[in-house]
PyMOL Python script that loads the backbone (N, CA, C, O; Angstrom):
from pymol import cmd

cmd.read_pdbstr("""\
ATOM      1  N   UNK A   1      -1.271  -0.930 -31.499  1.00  0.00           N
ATOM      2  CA  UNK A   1      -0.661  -0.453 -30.271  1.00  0.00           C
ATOM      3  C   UNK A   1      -0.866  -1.485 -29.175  1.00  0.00           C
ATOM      4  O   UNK A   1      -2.030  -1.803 -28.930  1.00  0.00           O
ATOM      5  N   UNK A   2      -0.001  -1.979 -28.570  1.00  0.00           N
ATOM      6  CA  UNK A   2       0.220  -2.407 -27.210  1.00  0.00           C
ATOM      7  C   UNK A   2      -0.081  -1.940 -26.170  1.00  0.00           C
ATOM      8  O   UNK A   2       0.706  -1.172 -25.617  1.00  0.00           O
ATOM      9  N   UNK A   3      -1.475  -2.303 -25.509  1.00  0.00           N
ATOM     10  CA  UNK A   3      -1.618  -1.516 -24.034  1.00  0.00           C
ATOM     11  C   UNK A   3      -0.922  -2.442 -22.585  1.00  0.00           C
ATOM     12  O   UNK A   3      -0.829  -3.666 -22.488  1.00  0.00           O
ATOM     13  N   UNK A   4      -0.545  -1.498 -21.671  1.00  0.00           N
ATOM     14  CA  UNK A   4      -0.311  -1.673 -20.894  1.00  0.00           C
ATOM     15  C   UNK A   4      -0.248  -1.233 -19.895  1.00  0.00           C
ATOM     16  O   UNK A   4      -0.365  -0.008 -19.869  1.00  0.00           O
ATOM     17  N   UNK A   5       0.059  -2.266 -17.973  1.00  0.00           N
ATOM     18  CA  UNK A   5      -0.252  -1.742 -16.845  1.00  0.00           C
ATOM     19  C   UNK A   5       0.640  -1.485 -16.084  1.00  0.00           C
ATOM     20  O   UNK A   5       0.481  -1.492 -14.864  1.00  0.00           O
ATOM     21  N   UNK A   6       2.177  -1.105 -16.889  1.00  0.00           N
ATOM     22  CA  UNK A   6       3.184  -1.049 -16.274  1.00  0.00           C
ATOM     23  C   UNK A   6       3.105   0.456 -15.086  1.00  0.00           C
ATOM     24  O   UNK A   6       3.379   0.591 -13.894  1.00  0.00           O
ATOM     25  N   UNK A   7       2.665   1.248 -15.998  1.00  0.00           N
ATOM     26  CA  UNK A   7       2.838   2.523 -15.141  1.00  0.00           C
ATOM     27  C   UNK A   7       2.042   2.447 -13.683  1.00  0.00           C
ATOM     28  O   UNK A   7       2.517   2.975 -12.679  1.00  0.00           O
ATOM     29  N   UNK A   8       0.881   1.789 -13.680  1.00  0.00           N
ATOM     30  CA  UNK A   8       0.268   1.489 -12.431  1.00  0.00           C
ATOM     31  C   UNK A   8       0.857   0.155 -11.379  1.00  0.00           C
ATOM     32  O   UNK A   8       0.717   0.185 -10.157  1.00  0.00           O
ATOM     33  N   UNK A   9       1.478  -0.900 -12.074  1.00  0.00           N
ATOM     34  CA  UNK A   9       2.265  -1.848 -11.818  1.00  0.00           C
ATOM     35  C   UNK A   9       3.590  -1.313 -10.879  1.00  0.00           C
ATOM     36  O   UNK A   9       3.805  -1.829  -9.782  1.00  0.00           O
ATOM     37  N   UNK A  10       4.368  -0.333 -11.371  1.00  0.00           N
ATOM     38  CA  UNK A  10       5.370   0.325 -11.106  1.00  0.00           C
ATOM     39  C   UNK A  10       5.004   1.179  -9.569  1.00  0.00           C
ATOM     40  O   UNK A  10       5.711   1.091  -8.565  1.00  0.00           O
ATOM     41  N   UNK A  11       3.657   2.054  -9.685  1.00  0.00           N
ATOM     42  CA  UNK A  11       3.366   2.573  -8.873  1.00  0.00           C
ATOM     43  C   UNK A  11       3.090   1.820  -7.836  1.00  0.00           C
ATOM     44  O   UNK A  11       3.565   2.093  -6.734  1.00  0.00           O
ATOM     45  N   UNK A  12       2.413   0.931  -7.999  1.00  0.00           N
ATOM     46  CA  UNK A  12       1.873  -0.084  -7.013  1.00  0.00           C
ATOM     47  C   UNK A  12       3.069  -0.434  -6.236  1.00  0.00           C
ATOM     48  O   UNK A  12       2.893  -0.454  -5.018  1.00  0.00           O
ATOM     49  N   UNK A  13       4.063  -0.671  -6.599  1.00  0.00           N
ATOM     50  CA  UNK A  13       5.729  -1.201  -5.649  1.00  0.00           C
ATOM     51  C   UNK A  13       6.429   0.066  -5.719  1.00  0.00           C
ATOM     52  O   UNK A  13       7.657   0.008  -5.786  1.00  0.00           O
ATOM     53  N   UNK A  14       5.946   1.040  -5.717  1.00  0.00           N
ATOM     54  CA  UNK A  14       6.857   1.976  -5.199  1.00  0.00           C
ATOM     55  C   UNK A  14       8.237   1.967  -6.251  1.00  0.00           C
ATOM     56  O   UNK A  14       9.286   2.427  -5.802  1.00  0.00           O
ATOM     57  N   UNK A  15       8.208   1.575  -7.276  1.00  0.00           N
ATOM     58  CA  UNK A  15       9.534   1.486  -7.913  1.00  0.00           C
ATOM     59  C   UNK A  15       9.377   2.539  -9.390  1.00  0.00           C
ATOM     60  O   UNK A  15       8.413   2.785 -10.115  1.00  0.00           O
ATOM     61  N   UNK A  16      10.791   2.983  -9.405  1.00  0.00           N
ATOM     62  CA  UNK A  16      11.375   3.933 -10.155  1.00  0.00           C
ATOM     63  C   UNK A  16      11.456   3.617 -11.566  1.00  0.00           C
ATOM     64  O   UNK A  16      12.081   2.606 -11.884  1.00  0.00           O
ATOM     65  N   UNK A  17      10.959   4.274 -12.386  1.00  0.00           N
ATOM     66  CA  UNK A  17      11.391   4.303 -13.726  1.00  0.00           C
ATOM     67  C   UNK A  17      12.956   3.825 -13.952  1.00  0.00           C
ATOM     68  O   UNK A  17      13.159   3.260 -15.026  1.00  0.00           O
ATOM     69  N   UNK A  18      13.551   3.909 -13.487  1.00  0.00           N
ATOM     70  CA  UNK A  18      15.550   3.751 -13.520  1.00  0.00           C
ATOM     71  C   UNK A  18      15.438   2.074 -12.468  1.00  0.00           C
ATOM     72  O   UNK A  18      16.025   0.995 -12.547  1.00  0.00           O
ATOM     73  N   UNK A  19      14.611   2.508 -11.759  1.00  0.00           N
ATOM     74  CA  UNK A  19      14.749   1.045 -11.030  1.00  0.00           C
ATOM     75  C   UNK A  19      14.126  -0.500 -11.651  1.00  0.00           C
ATOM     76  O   UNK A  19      14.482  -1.670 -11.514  1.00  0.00           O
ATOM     77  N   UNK A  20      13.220   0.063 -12.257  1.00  0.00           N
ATOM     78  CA  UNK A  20      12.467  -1.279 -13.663  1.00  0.00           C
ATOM     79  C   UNK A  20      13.586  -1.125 -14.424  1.00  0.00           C
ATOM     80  O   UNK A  20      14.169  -2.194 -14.602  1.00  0.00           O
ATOM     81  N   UNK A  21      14.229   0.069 -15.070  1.00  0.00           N
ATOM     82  CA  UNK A  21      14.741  -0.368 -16.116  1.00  0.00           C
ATOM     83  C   UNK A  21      16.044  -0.546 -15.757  1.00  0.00           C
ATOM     84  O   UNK A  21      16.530  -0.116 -16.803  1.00  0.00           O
ATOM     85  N   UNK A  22      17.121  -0.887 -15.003  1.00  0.00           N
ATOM     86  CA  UNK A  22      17.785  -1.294 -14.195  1.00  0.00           C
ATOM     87  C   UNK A  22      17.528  -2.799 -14.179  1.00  0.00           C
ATOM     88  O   UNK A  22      18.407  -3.535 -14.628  1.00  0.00           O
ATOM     89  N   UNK A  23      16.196  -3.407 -13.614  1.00  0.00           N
ATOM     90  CA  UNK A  23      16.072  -4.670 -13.142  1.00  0.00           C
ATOM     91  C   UNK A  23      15.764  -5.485 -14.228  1.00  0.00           C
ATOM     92  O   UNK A  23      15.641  -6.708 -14.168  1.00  0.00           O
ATOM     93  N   UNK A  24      15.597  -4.542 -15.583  1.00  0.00           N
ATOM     94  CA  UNK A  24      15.574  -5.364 -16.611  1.00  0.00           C
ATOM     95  C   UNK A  24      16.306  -5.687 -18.296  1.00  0.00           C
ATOM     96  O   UNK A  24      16.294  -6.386 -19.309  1.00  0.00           O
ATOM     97  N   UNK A  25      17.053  -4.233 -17.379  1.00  0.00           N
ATOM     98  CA  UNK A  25      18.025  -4.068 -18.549  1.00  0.00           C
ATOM     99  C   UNK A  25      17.843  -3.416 -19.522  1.00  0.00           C
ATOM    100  O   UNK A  25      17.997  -3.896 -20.646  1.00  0.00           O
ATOM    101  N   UNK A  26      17.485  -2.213 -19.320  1.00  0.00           N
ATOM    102  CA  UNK A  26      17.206  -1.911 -20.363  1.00  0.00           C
ATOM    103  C   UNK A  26      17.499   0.193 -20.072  1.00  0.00           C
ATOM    104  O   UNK A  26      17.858   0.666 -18.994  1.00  0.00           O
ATOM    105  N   UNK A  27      17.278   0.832 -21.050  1.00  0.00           N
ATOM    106  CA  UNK A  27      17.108   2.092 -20.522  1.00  0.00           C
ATOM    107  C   UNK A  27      16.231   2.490 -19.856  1.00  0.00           C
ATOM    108  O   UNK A  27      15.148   2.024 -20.208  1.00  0.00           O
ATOM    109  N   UNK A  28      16.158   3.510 -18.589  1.00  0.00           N
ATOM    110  CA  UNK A  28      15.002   4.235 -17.940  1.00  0.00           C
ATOM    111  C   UNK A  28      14.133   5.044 -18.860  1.00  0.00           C
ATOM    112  O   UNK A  28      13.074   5.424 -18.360  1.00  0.00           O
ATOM    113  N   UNK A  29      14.392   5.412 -20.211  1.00  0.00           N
ATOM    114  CA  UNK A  29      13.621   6.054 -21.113  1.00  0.00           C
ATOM    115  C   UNK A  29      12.374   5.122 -21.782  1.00  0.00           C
ATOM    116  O   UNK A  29      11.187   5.350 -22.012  1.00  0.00           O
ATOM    117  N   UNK A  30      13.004   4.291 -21.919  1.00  0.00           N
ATOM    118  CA  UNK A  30      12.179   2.828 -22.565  1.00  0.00           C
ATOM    119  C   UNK A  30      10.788   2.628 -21.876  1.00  0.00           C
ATOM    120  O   UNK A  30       9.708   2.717 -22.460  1.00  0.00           O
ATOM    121  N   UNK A  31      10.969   2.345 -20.540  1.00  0.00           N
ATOM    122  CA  UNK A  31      10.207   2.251 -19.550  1.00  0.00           C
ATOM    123  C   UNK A  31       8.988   3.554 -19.904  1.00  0.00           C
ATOM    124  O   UNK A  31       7.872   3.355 -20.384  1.00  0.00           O
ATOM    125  N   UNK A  32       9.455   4.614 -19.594  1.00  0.00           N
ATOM    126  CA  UNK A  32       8.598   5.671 -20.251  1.00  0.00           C
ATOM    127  C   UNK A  32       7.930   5.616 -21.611  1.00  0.00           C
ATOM    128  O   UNK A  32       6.733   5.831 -21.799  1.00  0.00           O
ATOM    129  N   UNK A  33       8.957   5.260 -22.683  1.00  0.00           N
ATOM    130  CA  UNK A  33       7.788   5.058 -24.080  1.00  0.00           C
ATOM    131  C   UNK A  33       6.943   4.175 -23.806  1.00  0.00           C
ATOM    132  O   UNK A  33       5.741   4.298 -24.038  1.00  0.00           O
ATOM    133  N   UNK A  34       7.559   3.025 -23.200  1.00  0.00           N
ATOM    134  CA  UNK A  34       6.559   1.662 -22.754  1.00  0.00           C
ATOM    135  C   UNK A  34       5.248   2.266 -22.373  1.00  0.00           C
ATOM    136  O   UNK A  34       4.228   2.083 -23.038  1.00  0.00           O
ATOM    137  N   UNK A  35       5.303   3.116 -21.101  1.00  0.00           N
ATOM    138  CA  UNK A  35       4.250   3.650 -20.510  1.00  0.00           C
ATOM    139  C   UNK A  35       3.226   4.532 -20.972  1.00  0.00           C
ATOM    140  O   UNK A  35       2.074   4.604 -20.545  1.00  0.00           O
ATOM    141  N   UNK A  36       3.876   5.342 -22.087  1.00  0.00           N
ATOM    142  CA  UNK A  36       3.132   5.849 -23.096  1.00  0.00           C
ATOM    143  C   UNK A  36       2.157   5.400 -24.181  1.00  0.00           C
ATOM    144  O   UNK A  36       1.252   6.130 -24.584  1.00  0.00           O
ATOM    145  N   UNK A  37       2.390   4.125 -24.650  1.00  0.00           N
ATOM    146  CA  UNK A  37       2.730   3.807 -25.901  1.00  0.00           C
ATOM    147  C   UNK A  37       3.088   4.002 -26.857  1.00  0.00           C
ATOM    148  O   UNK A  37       2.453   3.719 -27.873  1.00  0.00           O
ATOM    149  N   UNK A  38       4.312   4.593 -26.848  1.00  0.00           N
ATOM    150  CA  UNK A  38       5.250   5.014 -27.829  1.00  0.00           C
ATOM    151  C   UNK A  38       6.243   3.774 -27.962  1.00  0.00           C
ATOM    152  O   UNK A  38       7.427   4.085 -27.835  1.00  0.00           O
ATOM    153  N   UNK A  39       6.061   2.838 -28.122  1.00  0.00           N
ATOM    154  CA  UNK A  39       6.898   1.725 -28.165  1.00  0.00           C
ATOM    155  C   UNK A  39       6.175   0.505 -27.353  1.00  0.00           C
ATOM    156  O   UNK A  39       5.494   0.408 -26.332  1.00  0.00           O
ATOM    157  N   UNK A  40       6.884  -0.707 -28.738  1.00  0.00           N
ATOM    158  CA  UNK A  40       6.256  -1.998 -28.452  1.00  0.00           C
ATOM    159  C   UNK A  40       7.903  -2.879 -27.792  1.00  0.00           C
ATOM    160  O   UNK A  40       9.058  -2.949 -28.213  1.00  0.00           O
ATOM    161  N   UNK A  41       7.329  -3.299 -26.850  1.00  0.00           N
ATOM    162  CA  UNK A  41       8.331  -4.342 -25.986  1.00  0.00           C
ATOM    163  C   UNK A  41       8.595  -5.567 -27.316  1.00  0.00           C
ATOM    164  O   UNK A  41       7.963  -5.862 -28.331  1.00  0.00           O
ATOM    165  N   UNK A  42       9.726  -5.999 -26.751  1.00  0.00           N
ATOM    166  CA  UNK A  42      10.203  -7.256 -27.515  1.00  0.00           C
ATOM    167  C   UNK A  42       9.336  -8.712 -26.866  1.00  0.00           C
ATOM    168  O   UNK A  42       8.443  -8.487 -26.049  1.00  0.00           O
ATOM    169  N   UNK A  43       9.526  -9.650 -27.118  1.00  0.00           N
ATOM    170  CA  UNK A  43       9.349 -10.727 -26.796  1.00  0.00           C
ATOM    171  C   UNK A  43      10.056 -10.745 -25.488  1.00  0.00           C
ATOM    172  O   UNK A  43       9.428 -10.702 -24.430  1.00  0.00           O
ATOM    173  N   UNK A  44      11.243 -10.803 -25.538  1.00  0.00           N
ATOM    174  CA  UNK A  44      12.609 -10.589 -24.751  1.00  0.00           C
ATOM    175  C   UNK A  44      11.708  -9.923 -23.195  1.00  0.00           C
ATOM    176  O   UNK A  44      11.519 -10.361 -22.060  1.00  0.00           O
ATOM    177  N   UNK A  45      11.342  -8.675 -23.931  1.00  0.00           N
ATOM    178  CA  UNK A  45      11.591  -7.749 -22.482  1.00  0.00           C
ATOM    179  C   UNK A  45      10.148  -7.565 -21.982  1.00  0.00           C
ATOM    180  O   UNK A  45       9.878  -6.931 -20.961  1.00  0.00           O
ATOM    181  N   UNK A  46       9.238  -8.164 -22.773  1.00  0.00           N
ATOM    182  CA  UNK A  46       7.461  -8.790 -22.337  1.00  0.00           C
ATOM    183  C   UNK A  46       7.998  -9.637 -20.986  1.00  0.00           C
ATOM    184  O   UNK A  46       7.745  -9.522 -19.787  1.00  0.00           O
ATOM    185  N   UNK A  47       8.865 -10.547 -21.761  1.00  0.00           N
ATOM    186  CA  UNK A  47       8.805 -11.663 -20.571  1.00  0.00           C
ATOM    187  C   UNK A  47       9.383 -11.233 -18.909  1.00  0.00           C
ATOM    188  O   UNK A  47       9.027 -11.554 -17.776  1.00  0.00           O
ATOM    189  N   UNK A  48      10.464 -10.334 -19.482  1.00  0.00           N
ATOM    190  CA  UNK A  48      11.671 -10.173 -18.183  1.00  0.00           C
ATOM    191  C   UNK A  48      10.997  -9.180 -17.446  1.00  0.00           C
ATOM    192  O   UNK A  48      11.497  -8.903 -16.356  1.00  0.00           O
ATOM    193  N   UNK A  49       9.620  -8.371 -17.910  1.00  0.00           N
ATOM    194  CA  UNK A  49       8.642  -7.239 -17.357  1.00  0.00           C
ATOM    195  C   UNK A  49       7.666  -8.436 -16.406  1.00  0.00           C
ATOM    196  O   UNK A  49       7.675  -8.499 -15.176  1.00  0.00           O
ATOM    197  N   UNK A  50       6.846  -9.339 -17.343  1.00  0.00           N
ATOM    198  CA  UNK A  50       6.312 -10.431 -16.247  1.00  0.00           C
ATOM    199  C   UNK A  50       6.767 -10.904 -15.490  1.00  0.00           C
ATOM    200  O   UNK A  50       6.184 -10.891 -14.406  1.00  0.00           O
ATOM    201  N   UNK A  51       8.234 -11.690 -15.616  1.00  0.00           N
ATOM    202  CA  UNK A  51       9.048 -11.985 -14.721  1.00  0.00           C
ATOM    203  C   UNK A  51       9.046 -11.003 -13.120  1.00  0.00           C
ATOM    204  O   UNK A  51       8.542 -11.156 -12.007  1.00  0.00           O
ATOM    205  N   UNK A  52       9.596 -10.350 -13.541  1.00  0.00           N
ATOM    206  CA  UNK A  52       9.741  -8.925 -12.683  1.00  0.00           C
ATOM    207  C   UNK A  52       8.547  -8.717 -12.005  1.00  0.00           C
ATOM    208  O   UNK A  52       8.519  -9.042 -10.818  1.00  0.00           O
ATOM    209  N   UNK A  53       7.525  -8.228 -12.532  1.00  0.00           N
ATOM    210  CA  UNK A  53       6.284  -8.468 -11.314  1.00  0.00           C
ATOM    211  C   UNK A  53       5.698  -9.827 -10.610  1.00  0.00           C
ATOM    212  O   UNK A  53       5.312 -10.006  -9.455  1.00  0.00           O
ATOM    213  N   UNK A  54       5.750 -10.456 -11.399  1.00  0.00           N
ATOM    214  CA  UNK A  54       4.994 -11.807 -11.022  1.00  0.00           C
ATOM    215  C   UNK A  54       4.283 -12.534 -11.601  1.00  0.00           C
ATOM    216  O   UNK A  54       3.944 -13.699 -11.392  1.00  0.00           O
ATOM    217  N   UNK A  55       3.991 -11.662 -12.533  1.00  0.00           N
ATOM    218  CA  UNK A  55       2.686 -11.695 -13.034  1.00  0.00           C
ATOM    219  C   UNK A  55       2.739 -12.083 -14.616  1.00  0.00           C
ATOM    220  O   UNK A  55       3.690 -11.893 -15.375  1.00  0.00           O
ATOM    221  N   UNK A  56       1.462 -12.683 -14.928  1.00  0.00           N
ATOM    222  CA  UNK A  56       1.571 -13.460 -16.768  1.00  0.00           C
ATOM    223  C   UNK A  56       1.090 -12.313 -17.299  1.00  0.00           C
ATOM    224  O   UNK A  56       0.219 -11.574 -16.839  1.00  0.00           O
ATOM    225  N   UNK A  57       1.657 -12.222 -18.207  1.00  0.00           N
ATOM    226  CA  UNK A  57       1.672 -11.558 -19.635  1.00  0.00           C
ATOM    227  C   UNK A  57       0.543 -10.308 -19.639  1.00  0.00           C
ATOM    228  O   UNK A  57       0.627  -9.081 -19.592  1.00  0.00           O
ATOM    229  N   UNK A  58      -0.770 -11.468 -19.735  1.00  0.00           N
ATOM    230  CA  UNK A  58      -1.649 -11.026 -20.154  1.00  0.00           C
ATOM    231  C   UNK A  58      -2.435  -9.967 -18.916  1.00  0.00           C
ATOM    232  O   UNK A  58      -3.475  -9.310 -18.951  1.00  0.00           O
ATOM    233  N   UNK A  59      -1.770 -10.098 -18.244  1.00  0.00           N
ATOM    234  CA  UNK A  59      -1.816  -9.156 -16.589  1.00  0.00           C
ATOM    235  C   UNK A  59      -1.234  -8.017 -16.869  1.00  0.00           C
ATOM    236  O   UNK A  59      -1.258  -6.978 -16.209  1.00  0.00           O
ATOM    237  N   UNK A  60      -0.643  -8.262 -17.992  1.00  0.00           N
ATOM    238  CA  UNK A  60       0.216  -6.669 -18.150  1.00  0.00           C
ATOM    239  C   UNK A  60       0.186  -5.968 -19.245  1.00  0.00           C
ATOM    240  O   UNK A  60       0.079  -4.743 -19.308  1.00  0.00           O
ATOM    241  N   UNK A  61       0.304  -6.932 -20.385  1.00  0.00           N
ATOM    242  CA  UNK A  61      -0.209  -6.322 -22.073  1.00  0.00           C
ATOM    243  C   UNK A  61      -1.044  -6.696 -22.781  1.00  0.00           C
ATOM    244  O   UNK A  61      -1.273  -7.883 -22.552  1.00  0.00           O
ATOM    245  N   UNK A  62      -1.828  -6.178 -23.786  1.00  0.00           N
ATOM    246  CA  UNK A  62      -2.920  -6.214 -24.512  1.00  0.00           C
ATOM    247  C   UNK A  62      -2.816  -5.904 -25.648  1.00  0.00           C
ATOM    248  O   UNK A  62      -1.840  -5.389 -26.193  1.00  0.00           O
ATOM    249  N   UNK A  63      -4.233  -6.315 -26.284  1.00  0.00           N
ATOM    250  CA  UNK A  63      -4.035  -5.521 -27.437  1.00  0.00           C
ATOM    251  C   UNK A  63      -5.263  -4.317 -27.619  1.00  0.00           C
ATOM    252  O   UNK A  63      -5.513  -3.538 -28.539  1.00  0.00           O
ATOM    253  N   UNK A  64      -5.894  -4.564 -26.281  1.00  0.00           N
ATOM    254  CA  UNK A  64      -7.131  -3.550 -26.207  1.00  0.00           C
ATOM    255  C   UNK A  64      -7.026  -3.384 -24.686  1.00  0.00           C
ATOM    256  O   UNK A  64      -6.748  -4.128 -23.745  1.00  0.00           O
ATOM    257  N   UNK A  65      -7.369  -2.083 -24.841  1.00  0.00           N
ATOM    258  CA  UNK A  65      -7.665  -1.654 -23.568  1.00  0.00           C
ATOM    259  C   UNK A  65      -7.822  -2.461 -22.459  1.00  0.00           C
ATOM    260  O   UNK A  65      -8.752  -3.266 -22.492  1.00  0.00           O
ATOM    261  N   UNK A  66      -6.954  -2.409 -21.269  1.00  0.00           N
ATOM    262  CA  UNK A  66      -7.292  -3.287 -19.981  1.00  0.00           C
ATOM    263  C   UNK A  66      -7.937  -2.548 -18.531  1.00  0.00           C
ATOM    264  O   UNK A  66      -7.767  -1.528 -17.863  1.00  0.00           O
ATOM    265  N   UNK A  67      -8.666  -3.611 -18.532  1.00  0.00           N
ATOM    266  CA  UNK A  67      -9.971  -3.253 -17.708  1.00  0.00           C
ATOM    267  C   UNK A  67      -9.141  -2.623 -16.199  1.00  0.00           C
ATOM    268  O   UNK A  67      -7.940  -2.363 -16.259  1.00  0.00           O
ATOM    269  N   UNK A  68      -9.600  -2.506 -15.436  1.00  0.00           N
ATOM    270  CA  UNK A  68      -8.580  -2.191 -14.185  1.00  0.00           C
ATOM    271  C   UNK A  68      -8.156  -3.484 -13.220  1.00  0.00           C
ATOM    272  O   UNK A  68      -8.931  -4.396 -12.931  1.00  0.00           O
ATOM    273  N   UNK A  69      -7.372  -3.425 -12.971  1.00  0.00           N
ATOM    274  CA  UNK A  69      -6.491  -4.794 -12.519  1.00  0.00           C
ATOM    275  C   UNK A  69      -7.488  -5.680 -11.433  1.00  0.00           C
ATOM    276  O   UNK A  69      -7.742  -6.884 -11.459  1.00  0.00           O
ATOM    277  N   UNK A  70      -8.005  -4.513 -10.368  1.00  0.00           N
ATOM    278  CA  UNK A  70      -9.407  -5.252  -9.392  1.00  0.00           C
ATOM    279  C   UNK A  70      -9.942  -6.006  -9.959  1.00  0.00           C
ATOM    280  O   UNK A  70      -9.897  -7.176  -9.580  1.00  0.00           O
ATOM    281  N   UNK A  71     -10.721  -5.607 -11.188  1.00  0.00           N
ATOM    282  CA  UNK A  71     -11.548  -6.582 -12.172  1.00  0.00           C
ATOM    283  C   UNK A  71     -10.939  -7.552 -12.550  1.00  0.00           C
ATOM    284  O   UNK A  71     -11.713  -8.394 -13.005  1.00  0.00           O
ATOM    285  N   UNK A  72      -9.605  -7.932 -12.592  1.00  0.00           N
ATOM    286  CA  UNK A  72      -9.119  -8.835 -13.284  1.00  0.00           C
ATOM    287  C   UNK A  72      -8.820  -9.657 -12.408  1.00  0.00           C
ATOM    288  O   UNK A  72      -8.978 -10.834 -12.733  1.00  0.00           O
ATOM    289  N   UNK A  73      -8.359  -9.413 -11.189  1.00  0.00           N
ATOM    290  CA  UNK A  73      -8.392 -10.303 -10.210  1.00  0.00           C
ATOM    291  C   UNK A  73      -9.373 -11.044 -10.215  1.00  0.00           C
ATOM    292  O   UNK A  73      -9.487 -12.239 -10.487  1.00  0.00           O
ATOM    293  N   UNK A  74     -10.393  -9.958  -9.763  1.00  0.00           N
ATOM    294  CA  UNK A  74     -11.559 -10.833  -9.182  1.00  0.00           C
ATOM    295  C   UNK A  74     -12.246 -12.151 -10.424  1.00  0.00           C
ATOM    296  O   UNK A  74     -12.588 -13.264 -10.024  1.00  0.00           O
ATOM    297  N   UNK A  75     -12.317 -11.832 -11.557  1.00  0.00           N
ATOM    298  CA  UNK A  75     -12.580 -12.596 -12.965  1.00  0.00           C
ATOM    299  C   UNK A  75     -11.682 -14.335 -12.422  1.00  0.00           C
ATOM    300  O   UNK A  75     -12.050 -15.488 -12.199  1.00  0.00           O
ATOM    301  N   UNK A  76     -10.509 -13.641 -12.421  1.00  0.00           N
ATOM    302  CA  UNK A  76      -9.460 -14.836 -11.934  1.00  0.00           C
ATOM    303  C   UNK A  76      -9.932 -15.478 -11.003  1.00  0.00           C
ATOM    304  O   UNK A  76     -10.170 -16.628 -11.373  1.00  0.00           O
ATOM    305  N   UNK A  77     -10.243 -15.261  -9.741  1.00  0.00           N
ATOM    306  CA  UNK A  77     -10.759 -15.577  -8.742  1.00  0.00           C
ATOM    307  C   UNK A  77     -12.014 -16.735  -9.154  1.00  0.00           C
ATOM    308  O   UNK A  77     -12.063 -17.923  -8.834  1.00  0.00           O
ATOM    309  N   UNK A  78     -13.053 -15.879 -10.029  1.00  0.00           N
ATOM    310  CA  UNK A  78     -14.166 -16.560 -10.172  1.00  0.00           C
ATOM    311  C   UNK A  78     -14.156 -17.985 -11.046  1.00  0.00           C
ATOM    312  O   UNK A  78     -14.792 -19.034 -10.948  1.00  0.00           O
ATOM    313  N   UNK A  79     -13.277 -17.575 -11.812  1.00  0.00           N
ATOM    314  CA  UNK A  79     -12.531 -18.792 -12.787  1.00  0.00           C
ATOM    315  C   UNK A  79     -12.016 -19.823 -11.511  1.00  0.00           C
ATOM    316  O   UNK A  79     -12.509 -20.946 -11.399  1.00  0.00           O
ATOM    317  N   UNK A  80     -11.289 -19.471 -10.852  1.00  0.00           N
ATOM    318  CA  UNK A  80     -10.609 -20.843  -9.831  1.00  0.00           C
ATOM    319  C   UNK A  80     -12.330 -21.513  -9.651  1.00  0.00           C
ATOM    320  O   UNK A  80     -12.786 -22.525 -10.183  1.00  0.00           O
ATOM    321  N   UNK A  81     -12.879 -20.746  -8.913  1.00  0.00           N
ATOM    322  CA  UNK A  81     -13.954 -21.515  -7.942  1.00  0.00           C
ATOM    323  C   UNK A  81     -15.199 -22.104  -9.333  1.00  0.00           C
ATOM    324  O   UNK A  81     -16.229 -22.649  -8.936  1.00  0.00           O
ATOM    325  N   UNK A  82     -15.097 -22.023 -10.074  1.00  0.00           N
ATOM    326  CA  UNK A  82     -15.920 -22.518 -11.330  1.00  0.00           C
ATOM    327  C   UNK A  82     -15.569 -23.760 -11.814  1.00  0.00           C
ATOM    328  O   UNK A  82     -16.154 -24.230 -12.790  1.00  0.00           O
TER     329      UNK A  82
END
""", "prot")
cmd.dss("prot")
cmd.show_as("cartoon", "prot")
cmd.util.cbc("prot")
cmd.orient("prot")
């Protein structure tokens, strides 16, 4: 299974299930299995989801559980200044 931070990602900008999947082409249902994990993204629509926030990959999918995004910042953070 594929984890991911779309559903909190989404929340975070105020944007709509129909409005991600709109901006990426895809169905507004998708978006929902996505969020579930009831479905694994393509290559394709990994990228056009990073695209879309900003953000790399690994900011958004896993293959284990992701820590909460604060933490991941800050990790990032500590990495620059190291």
């Amino acid at each position: 299974m594929v984890c991911n931070r779309l559903a909190v990602l989404r929340a975070d900008r105020g944007v709509s299930r129909k409005e991600l999947a709109a901006a990426v082409g895809v169905n507004f249902q998708t978006i929902g299995y996505l969020e579930r994990g009831e479905y694994n993204p393509s290559v394709e629509l990994a990228l056009k989801l990073s695209e879309y926030f900003g953000l790399p990959l690994e900011m958004i999918f896993s293959l284990k559980p992701l820590p909460a995004i604060s933490i991941e910042l800050l990790r990032a953070k500590l990495r620059k200044k190291a």
